[in-house]
C-alpha positions in Angstrom: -0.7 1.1 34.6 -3.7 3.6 33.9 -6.1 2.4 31.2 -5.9 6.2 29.1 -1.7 5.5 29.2 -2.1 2.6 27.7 -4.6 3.5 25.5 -3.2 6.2 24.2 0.4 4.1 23.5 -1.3 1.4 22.0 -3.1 4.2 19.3 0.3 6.1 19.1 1.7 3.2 17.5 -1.0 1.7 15.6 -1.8 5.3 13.6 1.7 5.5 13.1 1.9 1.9 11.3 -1.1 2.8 9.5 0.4 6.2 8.2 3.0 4.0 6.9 0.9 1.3 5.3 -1.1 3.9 3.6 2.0 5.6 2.3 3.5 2.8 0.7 -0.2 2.0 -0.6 -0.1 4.8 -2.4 3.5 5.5 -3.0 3.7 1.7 -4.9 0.5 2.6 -6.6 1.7 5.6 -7.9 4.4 3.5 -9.5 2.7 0.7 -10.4 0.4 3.2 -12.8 3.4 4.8 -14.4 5.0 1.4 -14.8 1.2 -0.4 -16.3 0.3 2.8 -18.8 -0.3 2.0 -22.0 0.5 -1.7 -21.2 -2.9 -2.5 -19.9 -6.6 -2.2 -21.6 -8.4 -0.1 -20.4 -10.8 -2.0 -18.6 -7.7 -2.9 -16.4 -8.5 -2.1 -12.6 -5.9 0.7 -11.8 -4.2 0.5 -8.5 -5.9 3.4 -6.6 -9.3 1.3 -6.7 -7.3 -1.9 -4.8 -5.5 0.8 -2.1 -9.3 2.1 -1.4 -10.2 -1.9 -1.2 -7.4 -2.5 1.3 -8.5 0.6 3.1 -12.3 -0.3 3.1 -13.1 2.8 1.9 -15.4 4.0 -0.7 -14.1 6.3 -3.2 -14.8 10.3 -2.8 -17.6 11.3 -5.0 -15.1 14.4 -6.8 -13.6 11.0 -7.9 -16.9 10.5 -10.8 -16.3 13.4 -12.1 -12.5 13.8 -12.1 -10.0 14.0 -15.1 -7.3 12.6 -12.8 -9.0 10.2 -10.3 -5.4 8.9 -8.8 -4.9 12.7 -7.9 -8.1 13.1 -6.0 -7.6 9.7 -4.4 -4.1 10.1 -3.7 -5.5 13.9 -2.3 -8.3 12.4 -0.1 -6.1 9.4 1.8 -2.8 11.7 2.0 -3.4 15.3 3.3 -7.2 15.3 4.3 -8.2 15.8 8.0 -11.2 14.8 7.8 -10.9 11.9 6.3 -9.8 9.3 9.3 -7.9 6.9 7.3 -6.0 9.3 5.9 -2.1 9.9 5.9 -2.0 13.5 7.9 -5.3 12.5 10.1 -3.3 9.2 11.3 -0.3 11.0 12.3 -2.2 14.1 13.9 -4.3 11.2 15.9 -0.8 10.1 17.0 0.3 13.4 18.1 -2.8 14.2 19.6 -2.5 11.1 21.7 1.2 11.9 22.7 0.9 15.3 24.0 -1.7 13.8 26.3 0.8 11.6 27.9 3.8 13.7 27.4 5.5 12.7 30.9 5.1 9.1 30.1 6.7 8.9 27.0 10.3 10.3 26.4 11.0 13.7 25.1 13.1 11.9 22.0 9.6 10.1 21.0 7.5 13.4 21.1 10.2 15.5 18.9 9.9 12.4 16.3 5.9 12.6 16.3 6.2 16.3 16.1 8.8 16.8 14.1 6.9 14.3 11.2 3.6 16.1 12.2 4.8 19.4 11.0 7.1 18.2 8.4 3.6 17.0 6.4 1.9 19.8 7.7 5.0 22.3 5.4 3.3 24.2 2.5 6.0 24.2 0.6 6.2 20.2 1.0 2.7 19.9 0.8 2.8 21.6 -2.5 5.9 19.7 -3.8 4.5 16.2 -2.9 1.0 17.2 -4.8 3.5 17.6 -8.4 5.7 14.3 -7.1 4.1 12.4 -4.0 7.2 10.1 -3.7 9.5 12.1 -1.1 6.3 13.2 0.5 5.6 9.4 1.1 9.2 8.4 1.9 8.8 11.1 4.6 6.0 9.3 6.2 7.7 5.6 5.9 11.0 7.0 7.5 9.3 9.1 9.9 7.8 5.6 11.2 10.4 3.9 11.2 12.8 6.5 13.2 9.6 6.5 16.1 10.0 2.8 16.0 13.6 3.0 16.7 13.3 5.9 19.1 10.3 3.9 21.0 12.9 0.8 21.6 16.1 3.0 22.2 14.5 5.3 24.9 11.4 4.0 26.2 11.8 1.8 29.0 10.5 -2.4 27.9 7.7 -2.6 30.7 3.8 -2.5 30.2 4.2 0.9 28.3 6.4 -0.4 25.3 4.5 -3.3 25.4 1.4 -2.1 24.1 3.5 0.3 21.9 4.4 -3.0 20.3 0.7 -4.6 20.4 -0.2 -1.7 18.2 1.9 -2.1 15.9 1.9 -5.5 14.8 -1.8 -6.0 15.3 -2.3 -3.2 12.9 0.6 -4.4 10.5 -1.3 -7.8 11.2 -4.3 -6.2 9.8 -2.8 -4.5 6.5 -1.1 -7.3 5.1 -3.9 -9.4 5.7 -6.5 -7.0 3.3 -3.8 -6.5 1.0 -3.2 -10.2 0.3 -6.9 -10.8 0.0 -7.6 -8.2 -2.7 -4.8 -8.3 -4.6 -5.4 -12.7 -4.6 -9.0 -12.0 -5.8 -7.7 -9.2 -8.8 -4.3 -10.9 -9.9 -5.7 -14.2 -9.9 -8.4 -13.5 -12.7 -5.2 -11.4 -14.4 -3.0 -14.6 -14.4 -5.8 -16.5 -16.0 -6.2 -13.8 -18.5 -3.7 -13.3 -21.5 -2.3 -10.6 -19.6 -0.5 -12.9 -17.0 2.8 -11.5 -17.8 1.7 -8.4 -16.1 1.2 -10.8 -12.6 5.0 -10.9 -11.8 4.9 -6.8 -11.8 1.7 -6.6 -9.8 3.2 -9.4 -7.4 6.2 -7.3 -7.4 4.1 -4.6 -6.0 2.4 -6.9 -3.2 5.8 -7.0 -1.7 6.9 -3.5 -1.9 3.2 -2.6 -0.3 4.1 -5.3 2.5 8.0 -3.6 2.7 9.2 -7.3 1.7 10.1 -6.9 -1.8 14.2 -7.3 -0.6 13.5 -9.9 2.0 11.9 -12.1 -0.6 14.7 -11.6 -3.2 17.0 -12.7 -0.3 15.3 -15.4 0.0 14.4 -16.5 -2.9 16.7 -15.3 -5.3 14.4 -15.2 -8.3 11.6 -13.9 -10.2 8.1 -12.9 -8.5 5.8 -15.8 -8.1 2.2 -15.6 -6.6 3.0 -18.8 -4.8 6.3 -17.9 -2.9 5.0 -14.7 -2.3 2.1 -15.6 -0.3 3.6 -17.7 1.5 6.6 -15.5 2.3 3.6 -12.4 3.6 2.0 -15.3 5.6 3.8 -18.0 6.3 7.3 -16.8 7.4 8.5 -16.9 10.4 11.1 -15.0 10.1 10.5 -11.9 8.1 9.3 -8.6 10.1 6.2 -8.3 7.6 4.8 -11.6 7.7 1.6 -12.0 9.1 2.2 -14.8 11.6 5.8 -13.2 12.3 3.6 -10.1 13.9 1.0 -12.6 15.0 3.3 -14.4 17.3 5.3 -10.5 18.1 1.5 -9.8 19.4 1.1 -13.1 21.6 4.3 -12.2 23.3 3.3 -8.1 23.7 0.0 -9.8 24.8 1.4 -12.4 27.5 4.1 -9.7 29.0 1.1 -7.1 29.5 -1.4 -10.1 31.3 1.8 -11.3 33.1 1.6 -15.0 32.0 3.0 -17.5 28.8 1.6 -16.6 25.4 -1.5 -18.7 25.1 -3.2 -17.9 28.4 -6.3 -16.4 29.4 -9.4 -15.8 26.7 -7.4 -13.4 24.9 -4.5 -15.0 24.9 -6.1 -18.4 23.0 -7.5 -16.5 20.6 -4.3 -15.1 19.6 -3.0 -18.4 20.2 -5.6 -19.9 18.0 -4.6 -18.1 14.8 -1.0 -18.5 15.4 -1.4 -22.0 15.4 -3.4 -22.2 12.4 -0.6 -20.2 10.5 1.8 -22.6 11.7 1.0 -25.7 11.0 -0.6 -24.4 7.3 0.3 -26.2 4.5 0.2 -23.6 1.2 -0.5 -26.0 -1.2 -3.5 -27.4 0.2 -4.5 -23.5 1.1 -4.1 -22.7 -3.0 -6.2 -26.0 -3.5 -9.1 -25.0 -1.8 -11.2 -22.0 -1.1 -8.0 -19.4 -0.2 -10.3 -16.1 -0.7 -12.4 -17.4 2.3 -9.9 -18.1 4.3 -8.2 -15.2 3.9 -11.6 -13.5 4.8 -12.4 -15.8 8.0 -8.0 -14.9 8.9 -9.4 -11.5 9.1 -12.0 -11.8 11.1 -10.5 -13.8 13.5 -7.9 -11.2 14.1 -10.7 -8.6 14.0 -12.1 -10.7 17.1 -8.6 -10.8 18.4 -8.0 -6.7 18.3 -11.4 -6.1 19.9 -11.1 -8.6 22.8 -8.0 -6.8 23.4 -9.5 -3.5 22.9 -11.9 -4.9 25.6 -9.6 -6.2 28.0 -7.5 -3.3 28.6 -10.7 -0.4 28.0 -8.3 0.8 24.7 -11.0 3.4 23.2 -11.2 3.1 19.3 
């Protein structure tokens, strides 16, 4: 298929996923704050400073000066154009991508880019969501998730959809990944602190960030640990949101597109590579050792991963 079709289905789908990972960044931030006030010191890193850490962003500078820093952050990654990361500038990138390849996407995908485009674009919503940002970020998250559905309902599963999918879970790949690795570094100086009864409520918030809060319960069926929740984010095989569950979604997007087995060509074995080093980890010699790093050198490796794909099929950034 042409290289700008591809390209442009590949960034429809990964600006959508990150419109919804900054949305519930924010959205469990939000929450987190009301929940932590007046039960932290004030010393206490509050959330928005982890969400602009996931987002490797630095903070505006109206932030220094500001009464209500959330606000401006929560301003900045939700409704600014300018601002690439941000909420409205993902989902316009999306759109803008779409419209150029209208006739190769169907007409039920455009109306559900559209229709979320100007649903965040409403004043009247806009100004609502600036009071109470919750149904403003629920829009985003369900918005997502219908293009998802509509993608795998209408679209037919040949090279197209495929790279629909590689954009997604390399992106969902690359969230959950940062999140894990700064919310390890903060909560683990927290649990050593006497406020480690605040862990299991920040934990608590990992999972809703990484949309696994209710798969975990399932699973586990009891309170928040760091332990089971790191594992369950990036060890599972299983759950939708776990990093080698979109890891190994990727390999297969990845072999269907090249037209062989998951694990061949360059590309391939690198995918291969961290897939295989996900399965066969053991947590408890992870926890033992230096985790931060290899949480960092996990990142990289997928970094590596997205740009050799990036480079294989000419997908612009």
């Amino acid at each position: 298929m042409l290289s700008r079709v591809a390209d442009s289905q590949f960034w429809i789908s990964r600006y959508i996923e990150r419109a919804e990972a900054v949305a519930r960044l924010l959205d469990v931030g939000f929450q987190l704050e009301l929940d932590l006030a007046g039960l932290v010191p004030d010393a206490y890193q509050p959330p928005w400073v982890s969400t602009l850490a996931v987002l490797q962003q630095s903070a505006p500078e109206a932030v220094k000066t500001a009464a209500q820093p959330t606000a401006v952050v929560a301003e900045w990654l939700s409704f600014d154009l300018d601002n690439p990361p941000s909420i409205l500038s993902c989902v316009n990138r999306a759109r803008n991508n779409a419209r150029g390849i209208r006739g190769r996407i169907s007409s039920e995908v455009w109306r559900s880019l559209n229709a979320l485009y100007w649903k965040l674009r409403d004043s009247e919503f806009v100004a609502a969501a600036r009071l109470s940002p919750h149904d403003y970020y629920q829009a985003v998250q369900v918005g997502s998730h219908q293009f998802q559905g509509v993608c795998d309902a209408t679209l037919p599963h040949d090279e197209g959809w495929q790279f629909v999918q590689l954009g997604k879970y390399l992106e969902r790949t690359d969230k959950t990944l940062r999140i894990l690795d700064v919310k390890y570094r903060q909560l683990k100086s927290l649990a050593e602190s006497a406020q480690s009864p605040l862990a299991s409520l920040e934990w608590a918030g990992v999972l809703k960030m990484c949309l696994g809060y209710e798969g975990y319960q399932r699973l586990y069926i009891s309170r928040v640990e760091a332990e089971r929740v790191i594992e369950f984010l990036l060890l599972d095989p299983m759950s939708p949101r776990s990093v080698r569950f979109a890891l190994e979604m990727a390999g297969q997007a990845h072999a269907a597109i090249d037209g062989g087995r998951p694990g061949d060509g360059p590309t391939g074995r690198a995918i291969g590579r961290v897939i295989s080093e996900l399965r066969y980890a053991e947590l408890s010699q992870l926890l033992k050792g230096d985790f931060p790093t290899f949480l960092t050198n996990l990142i990289q490796q997928c970094n590596l991963v997205s740009r050799a794909i990036q480079e294989q099929y000419s997908l612009v950034v």
